[in-house]
C-alpha beads as a LAMMPS data file, in Angstrom:
LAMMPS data file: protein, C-alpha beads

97 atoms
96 bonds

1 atom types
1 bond types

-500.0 500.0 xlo xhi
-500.0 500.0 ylo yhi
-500.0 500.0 zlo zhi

Masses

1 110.0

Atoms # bond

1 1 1 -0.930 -8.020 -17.202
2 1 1 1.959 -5.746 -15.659
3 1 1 1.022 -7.458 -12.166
4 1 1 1.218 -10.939 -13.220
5 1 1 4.566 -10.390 -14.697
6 1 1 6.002 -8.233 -11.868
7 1 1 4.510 -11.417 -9.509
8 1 1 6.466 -13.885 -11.919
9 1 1 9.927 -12.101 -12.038
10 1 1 9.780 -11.419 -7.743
11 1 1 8.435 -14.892 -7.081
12 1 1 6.711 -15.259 -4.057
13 1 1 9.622 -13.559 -1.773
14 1 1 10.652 -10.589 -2.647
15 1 1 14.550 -9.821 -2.027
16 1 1 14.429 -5.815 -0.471
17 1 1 17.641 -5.364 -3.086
18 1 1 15.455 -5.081 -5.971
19 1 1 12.607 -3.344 -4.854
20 1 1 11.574 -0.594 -7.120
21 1 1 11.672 1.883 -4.002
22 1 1 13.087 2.659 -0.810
23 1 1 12.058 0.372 1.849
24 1 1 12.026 2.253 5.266
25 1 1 12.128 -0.066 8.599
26 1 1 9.085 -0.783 10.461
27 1 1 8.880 0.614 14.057
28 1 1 5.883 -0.668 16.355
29 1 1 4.141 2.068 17.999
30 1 1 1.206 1.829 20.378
31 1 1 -1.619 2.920 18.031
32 1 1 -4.457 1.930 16.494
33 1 1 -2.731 1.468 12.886
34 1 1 -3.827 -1.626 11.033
35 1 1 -0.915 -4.100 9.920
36 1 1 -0.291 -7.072 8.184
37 1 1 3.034 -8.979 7.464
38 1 1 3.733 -10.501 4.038
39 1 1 6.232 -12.426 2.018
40 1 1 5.022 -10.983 -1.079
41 1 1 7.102 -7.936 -2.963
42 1 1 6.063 -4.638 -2.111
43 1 1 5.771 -4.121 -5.971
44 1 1 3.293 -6.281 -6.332
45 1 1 1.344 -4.946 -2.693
46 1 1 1.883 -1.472 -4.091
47 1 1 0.072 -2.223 -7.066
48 1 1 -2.518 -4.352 -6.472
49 1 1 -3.550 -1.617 -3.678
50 1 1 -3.521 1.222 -6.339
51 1 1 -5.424 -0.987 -9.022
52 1 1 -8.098 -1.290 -6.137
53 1 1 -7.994 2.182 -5.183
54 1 1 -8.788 3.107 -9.125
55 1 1 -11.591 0.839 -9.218
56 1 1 -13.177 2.249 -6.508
57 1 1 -12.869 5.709 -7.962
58 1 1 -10.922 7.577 -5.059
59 1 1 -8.320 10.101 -4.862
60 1 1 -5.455 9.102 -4.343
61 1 1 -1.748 10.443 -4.030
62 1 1 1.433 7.946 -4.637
63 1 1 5.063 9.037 -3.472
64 1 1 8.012 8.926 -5.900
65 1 1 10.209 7.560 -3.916
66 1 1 9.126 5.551 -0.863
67 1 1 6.251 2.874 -0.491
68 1 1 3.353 5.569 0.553
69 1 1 0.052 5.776 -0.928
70 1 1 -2.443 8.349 0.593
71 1 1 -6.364 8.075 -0.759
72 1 1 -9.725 9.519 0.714
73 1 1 -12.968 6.943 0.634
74 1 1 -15.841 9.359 0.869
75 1 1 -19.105 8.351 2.040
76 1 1 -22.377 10.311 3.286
77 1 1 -24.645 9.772 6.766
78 1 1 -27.892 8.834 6.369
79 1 1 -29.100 12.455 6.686
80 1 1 -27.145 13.367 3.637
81 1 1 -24.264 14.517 5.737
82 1 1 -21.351 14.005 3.851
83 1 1 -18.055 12.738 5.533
84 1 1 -14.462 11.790 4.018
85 1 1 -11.884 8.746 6.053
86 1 1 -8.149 9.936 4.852
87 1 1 -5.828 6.972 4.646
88 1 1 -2.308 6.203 4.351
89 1 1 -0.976 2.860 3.428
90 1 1 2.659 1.911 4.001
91 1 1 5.085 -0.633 3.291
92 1 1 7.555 -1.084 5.410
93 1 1 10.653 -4.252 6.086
94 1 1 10.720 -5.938 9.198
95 1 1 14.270 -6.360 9.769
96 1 1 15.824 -8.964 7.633
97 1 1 12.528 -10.562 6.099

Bonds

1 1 1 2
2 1 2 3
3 1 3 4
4 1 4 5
5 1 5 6
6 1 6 7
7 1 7 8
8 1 8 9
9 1 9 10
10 1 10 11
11 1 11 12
12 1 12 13
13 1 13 14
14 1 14 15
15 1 15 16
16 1 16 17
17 1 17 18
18 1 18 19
19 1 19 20
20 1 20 21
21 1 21 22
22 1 22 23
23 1 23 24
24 1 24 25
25 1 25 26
26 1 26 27
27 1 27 28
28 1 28 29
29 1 29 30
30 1 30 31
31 1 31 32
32 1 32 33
33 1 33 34
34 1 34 35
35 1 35 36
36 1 36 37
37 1 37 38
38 1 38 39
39 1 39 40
40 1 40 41
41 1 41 42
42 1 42 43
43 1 43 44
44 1 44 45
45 1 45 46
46 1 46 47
47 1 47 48
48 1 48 49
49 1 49 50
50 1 50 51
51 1 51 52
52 1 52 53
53 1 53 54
54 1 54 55
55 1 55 56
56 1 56 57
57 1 57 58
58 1 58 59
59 1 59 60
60 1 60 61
61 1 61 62
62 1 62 63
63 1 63 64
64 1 64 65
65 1 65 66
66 1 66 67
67 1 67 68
68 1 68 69
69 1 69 70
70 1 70 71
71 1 71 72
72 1 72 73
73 1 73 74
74 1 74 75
75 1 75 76
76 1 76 77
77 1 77 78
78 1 78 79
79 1 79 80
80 1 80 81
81 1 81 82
82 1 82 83
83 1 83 84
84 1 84 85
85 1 85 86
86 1 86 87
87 1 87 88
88 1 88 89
89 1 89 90
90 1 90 91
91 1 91 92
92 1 92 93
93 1 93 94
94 1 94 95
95 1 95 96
96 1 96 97
């Protein structure tokens, strides 16, 4: 219910004045990082991405102040061999959008 009403009072843009958090600038750099552009508030990207995390039952780390979540997906080999993938997820601004 929290997310529906956070989506309602942003709207589909989000205005980087209101955000909840600091919004640090995006720099490309040449590596194999995964990223995606979006309209939407980073309130709302924040936490739909923690609401998935939970439901999938991994650790996960959040930081106070800037829009960083860290979280470990474990998984095993078919041997038995366990393995863990640590992530981090950030939002960033693109210049003015």
């Amino acid at each position: 219910m929290e997310l529906q009403q956070l989506f309602e009072s942003y709207g589909a843009k989000f205005d980087p004045a209101i955000a909840k958090k600091k919004l640090e600038q995006w720099i490309q750099v040449p590596v194999g990082e995964t990223t995606f552009f979006s309209t939407c508030s980073p309130d709302v990207i924040e936490q739909r991405m923690e609401a998935h995390i939970d439901k999938m039952q991994l650790l996960k780390k959040s930081h106070d102040n800037k829009y960083k979540l860290r979280f470990v997906q474990t998984g095993a080999y078919e041997g038995g061999e366990t393995y863990e993938v640590h992530m981090i997820m950030r939002i960033t601004v693109h210049g003015d959008k």
